[in-house]
Backbone as CSV, one residue per row, in Angstrom:
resi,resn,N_x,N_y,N_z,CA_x,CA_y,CA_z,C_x,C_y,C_z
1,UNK,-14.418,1.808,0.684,-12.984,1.769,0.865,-12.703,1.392,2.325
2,UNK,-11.956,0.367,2.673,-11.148,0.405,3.554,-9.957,0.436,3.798
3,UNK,-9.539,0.098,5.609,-8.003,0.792,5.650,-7.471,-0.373,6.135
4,UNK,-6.423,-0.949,6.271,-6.029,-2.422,7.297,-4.625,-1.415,7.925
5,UNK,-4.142,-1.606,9.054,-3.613,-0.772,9.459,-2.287,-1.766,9.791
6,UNK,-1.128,-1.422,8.684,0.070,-2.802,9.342,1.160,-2.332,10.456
7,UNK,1.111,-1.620,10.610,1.794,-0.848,12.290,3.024,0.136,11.746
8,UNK,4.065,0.109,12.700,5.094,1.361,11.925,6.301,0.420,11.132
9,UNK,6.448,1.635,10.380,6.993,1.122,9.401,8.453,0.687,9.583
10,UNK,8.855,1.366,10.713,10.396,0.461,11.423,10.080,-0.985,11.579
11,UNK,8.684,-1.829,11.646,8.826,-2.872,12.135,8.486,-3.931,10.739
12,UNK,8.741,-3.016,9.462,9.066,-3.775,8.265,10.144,-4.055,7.616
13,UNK,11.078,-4.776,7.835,12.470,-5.532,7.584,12.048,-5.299,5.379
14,UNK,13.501,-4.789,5.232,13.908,-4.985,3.829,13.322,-6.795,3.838
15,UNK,12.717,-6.452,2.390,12.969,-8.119,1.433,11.974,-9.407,3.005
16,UNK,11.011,-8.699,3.802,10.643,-9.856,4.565,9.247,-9.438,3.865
17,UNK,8.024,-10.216,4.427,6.593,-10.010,4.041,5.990,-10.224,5.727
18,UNK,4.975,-9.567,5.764,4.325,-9.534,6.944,2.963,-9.475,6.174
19,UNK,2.004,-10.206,6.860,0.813,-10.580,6.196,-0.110,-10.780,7.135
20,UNK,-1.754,-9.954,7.095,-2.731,-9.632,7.991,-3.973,-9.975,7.393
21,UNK,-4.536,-10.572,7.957,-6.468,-11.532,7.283,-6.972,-10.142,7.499
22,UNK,-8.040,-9.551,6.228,-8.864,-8.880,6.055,-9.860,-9.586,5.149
23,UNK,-11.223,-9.879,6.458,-12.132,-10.519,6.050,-11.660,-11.818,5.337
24,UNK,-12.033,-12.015,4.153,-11.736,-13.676,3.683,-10.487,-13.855,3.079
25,UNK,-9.672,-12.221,3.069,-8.244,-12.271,1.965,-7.369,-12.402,3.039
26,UNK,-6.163,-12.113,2.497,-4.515,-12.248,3.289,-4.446,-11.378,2.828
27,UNK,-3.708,-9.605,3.044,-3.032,-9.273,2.047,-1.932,-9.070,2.735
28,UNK,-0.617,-8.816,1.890,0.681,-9.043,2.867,1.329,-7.344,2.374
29,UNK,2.404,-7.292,2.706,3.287,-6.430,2.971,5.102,-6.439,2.949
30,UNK,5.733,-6.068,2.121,7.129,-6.015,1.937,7.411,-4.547,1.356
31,UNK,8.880,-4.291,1.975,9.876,-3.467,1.898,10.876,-3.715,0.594
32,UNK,11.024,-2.878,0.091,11.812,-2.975,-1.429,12.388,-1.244,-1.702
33,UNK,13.643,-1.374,-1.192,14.301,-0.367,-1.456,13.765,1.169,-0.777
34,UNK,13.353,0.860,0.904,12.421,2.008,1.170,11.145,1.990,0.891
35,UNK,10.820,1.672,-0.215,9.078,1.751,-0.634,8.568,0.742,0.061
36,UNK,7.413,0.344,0.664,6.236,-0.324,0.548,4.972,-0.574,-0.290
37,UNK,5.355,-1.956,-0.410,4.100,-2.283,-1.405,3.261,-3.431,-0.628
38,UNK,1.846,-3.780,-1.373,1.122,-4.459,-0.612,0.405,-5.283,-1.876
39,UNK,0.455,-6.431,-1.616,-0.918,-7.229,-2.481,-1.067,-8.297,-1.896
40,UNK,-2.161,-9.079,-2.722,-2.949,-10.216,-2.156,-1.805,-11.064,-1.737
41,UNK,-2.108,-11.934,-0.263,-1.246,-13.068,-0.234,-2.170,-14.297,-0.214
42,UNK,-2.037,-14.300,-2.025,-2.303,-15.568,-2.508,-1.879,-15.616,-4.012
43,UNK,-0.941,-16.849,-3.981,-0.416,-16.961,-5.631,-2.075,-17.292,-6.639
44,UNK,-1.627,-16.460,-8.117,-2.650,-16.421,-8.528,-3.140,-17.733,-9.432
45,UNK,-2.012,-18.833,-9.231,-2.141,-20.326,-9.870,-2.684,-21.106,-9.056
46,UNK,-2.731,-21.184,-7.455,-3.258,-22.219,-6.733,-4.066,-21.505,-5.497
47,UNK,-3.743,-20.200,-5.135,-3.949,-19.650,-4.111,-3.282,-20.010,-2.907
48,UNK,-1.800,-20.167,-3.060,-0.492,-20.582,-1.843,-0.346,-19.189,-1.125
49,UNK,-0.510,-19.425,0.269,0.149,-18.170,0.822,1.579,-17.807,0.427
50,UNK,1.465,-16.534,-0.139,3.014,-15.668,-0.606,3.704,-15.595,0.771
51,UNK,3.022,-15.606,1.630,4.095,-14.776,2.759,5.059,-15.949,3.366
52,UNK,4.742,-17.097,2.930,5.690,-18.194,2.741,6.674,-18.534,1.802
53,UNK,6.739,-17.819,1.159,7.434,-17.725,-0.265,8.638,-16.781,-0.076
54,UNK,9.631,-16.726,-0.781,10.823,-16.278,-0.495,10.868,-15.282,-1.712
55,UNK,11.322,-13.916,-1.121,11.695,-12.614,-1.828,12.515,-12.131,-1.783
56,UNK,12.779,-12.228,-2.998,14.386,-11.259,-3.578,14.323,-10.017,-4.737
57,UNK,14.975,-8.931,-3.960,14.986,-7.927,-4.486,12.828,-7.658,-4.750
58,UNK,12.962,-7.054,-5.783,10.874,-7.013,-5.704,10.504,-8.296,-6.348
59,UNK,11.239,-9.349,-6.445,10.490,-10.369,-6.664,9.929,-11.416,-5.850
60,UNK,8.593,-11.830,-5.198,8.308,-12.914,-4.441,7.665,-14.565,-5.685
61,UNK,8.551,-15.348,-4.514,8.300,-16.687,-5.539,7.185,-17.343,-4.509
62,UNK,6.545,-17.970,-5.006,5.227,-19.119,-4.326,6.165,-20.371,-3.989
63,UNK,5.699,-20.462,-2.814,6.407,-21.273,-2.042,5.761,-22.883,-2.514
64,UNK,4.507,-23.190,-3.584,4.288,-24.136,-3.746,4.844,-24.345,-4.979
65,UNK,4.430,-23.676,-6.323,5.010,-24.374,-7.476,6.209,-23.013,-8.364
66,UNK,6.853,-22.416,-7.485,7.684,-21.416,-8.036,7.384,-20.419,-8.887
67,UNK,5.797,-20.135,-9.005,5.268,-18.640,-9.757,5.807,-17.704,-9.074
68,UNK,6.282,-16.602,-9.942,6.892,-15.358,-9.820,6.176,-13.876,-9.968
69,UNK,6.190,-12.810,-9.479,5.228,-12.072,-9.155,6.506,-10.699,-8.562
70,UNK,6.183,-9.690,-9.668,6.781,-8.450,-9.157,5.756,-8.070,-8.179
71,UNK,6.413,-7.694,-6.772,5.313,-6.966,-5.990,5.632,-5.115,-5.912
72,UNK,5.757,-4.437,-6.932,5.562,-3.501,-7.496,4.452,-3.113,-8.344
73,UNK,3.945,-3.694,-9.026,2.990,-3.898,-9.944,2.429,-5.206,-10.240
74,UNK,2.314,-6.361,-9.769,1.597,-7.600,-9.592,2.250,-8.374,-10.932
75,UNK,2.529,-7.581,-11.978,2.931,-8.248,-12.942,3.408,-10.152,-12.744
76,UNK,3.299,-10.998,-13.304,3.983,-12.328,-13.520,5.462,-12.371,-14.314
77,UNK,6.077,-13.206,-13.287,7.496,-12.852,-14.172,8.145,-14.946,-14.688
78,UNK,7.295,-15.403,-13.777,7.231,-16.792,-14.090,5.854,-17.644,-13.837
79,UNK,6.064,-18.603,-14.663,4.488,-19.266,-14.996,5.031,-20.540,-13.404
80,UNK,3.922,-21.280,-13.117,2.776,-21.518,-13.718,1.825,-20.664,-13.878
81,UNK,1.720,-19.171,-12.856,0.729,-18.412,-12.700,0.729,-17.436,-14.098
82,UNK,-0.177,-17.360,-14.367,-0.698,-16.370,-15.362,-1.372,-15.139,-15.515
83,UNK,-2.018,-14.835,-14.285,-2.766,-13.987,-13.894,-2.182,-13.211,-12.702
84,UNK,-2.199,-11.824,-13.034,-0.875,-10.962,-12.196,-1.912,-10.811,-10.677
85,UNK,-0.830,-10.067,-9.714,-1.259,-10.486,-8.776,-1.561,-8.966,-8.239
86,UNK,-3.304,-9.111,-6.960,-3.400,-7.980,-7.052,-2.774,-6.680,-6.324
87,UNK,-2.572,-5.793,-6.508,-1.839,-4.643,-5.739,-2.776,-3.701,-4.745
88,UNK,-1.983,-3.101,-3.813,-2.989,-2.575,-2.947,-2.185,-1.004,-2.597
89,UNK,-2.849,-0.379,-2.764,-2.536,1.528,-2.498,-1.954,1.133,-0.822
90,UNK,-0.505,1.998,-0.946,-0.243,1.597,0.977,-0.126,3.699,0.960
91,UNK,-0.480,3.991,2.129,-0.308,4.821,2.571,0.546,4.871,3.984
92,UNK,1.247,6.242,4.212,2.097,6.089,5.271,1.970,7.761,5.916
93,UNK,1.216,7.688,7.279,0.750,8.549,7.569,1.710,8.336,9.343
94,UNK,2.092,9.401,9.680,2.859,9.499,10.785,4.149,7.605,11.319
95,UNK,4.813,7.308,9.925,5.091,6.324,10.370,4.361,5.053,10.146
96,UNK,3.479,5.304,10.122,2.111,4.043,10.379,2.121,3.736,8.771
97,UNK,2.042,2.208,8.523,1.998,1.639,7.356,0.233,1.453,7.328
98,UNK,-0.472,1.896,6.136,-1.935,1.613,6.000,-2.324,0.466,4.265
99,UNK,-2.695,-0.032,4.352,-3.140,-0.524,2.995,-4.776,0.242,2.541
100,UNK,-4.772,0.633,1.685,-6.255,0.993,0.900,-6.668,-0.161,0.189
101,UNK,-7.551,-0.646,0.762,-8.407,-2.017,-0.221,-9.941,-1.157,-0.888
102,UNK,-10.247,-0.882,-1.945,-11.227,-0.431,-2.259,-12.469,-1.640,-2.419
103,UNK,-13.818,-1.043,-1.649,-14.910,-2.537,-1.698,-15.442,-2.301,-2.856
């Protein structure tokens, strides 16, 4: 298990994505109603960075061919992508935003 550590959580804007290289992945980070969630930033049809992609409400769209992706649960909410996208355990310990990536 590891930890990626995305800083405090004041410096995560509602509805933006902030996104940090761990080892060979991206995984990113957005605000949705107070909560934080975290998954891969890469659409699961081409592998487009998400954090280029525009989010509304918990939905982020791929900034290359418009796949849709609840980032609550990775679920697909529009094709081309088919394969949901993955999610990552965030923990929030004094403020501090953490992602859990299990190896």
């Amino acid at each position: 298990m590891s930890e990626i550590i995305f800083g405090n959580i004041s410096e995560i804007e509602e509805s933006k994505v902030i996104s940090k290289r761990f080892g060979r992945n991206k995984i990113a980070v957005s605000k949705y109603k107070n909560n934080i969630y975290a998954f891969k930033d890469a659409c699961t049809h081409d592998n487009a960075p998400l954090d280029q992609g525009t989010i509304e409400d918990c939905v982020i769209t791929c900034p290359r061919h418009g796949a849709k992706f609840d980032i609550t649960n990775g679920n697909v909410l529009a094709p081309p992508a088919i394969l949901p996208l993955a999610i990552y355990k965030v923990i929030i310990e004094n403020d501090i935003v953490k992602v859990i990536i299990e190896d």
